[in-house]
N, C-alpha and C positions, 0 to 999 in steps of 0.2 A: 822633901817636896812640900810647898806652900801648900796649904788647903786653898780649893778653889770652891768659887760660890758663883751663880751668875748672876748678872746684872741685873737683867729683866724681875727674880726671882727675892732676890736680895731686899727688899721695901718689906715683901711680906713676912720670910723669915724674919727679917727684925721686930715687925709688928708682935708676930710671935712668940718674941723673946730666943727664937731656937736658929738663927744666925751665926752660931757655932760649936767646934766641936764637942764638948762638954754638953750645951743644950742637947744638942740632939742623942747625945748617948745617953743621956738620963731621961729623956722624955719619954712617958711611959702612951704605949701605942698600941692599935689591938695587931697580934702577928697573924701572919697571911698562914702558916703554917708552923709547925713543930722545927727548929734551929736543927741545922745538919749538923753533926760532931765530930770529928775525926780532923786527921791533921794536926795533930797536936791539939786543937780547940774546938772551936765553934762557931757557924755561920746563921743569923739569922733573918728576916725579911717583914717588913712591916710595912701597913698603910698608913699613910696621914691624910689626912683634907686640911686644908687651909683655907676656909673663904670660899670661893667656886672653884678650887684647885687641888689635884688628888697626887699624890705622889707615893714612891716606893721608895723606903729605906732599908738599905739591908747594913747591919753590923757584925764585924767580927772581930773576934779573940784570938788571938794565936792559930786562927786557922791559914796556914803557908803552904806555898809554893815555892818547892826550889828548882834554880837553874844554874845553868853555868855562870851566868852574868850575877845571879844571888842566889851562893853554895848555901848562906846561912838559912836561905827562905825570905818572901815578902809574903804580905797579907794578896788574897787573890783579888783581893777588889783593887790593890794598887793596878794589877796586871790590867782586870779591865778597867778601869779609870780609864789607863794610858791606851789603852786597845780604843776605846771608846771617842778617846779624841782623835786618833790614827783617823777612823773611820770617816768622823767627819772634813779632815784635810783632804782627804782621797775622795770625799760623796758618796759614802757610800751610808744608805739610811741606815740609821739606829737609835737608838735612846737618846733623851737630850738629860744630860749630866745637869743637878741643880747645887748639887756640893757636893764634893771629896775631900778627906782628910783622915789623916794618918798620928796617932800617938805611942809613943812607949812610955808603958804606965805601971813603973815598979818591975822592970822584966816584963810585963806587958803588952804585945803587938797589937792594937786595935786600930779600925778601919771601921768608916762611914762613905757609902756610898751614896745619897739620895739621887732618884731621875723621876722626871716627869711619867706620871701613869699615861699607858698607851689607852685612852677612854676611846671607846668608840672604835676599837681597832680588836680584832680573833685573831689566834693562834691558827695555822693552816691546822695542826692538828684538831680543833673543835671544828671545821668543815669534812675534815676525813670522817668523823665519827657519821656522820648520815651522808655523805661519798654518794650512795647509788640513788639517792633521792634529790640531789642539787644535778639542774638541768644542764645538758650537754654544753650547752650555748656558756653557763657559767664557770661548769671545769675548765672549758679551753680556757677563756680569760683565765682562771686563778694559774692554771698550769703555766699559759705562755707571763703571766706576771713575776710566776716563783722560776724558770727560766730563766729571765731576765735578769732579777736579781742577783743569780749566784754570776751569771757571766757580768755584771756589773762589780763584781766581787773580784773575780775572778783578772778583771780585765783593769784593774786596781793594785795587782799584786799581792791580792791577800787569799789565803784562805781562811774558812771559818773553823774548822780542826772539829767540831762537834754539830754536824748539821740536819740537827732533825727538826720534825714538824713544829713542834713546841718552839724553834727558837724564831721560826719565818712568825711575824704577824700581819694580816691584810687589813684593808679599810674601804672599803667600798666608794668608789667615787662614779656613779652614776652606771657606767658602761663596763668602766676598767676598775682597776685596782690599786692603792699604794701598796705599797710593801717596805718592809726592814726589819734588820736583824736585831738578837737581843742575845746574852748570855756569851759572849765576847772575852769568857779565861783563855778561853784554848788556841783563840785565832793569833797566826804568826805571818809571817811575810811569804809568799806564794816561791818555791823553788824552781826551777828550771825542770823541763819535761810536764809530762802529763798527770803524775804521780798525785800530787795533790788534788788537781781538779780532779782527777776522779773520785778519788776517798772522801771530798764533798758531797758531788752527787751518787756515792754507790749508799752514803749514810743516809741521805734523804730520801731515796727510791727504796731503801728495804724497810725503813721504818715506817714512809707512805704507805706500803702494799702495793701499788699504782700496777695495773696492767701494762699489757704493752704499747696499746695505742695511748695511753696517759703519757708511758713513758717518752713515744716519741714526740709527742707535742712539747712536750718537756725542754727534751733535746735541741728540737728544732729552733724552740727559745733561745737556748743559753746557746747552741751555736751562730745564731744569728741570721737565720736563712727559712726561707721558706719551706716547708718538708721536701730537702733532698735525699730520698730513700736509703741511698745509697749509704750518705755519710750520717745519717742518723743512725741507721741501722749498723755501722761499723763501731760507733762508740756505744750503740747499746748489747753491743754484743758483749764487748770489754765487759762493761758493769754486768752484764749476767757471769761472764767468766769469774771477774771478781767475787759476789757475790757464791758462787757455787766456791771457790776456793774457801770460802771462810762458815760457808756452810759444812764442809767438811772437815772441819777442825774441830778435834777434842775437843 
């Protein structure tokens, strides 16, 4: 796979001198957090500014994913790279990719993934944390936004395979909301039946906490309909079933 760079992006990295992959893997940068280890290796995450432009790099080492299609393992950032451009063939919001690139270096798997910092844009999870203090009038919008979203997801063919608060980000636009996703290892192509979209929404509704009336605005969203009782209440009954089945598990 070529390393890609985007165009728009490309004048300042070069300005930079960190226009490719060697730059960027030696450029020393403060980390957003402590490198994940396991997998054979190591994943790490960094910020950069550039000029008036903020960005996130993450690097890794021999940290793999294996699959049928690669028994040996690929670096996970390859998967999302590719995930990441899926998304936007389909519209479905997410990160906007500023470079990716792949080396083997001595027996060495390493991978660079930089995107554009979401400025200006919260995790639904930093809204949940004071939840009972953001006014009724703004849950609904976030609720029917993050709805939206996943049946915009959903109605794409894809699922997210890891869908919690952390991964949805919002951005306020006046009334309403944008929304998109981020952390894109896990998502795969949407299979036939209902199986998937649920395991979407049962991973967002229990790591939300969301009551019931949350949950049916929720619903009401990603179904597409105005609060039909009936059929909101039939898929929330599911995710409670689900939900109690895996609460009962050792």
């Amino acid at each position: 796979m070529k390393d890609f760079i985007a165009v728009q992006d490309r004048p300042l990295l070069e300005a930079a001198g960190l226009s490719g992959f060697d730059a960027l893997w030696d450029a020393r940068m403060p980390a957003v957090d402590e490198p994940n280890r396991g997998r054979g290796g190591w994943s790490a995450v960094y910020k950069l500014k550039l000029g008036g432009a903020a960005y996130y790099i993450k690097r890794q080492s021999d940290y793999l994913i294996h699959s049928v299609a690669h028994p040996l393992g690929e670096p996970t950032l390859t998967r999302e790279f590719r995930n990441i451009r899926r998304y936007h063939r389909r519209g479905i919001p997410t990160l906007d990719v500023v470079f990716f690139g792949q080396r083997n270096v001595a027996g060495e798997r390493r991978a660079i993934l930089l995107t554009r910092a979401l400025d200006g844009w919260n995790d639904l999870a930093s809204w949940l944390e004071s939840w009972p203090e953001v006014s009724v009038a703004r849950r609904e919008t976030i609720l029917r936004a993050c709805g939206e979203l996943v049946r915009q997801l959903h109605q794409a063919g894809q699922r997210h395979g890891c869908l919690y608060p952390k991964h949805i980000f919002l951005r306020e636009q006046g009334e309403r909301f944008d929304t998109c996703l981020i952390d894109l290892e896990k998502t795969r192509p949407l299979m036939f039946g209902r199986g998937g979209r649920e395991r979407d929404l049962d991973a967002l509704v229990r790591r939300a906490g969301w009551r019931d009336g949350d949950v049916a605005t929720l619903l009401a969203a990603y179904l597409g309909c105005m609060p039909d009782a009936a059929r909101v209440d039939r898929w929330r009954r599911r995710l409670l079933v689900r939900s109690i089945s895996k609460d009962a598990q050792p």
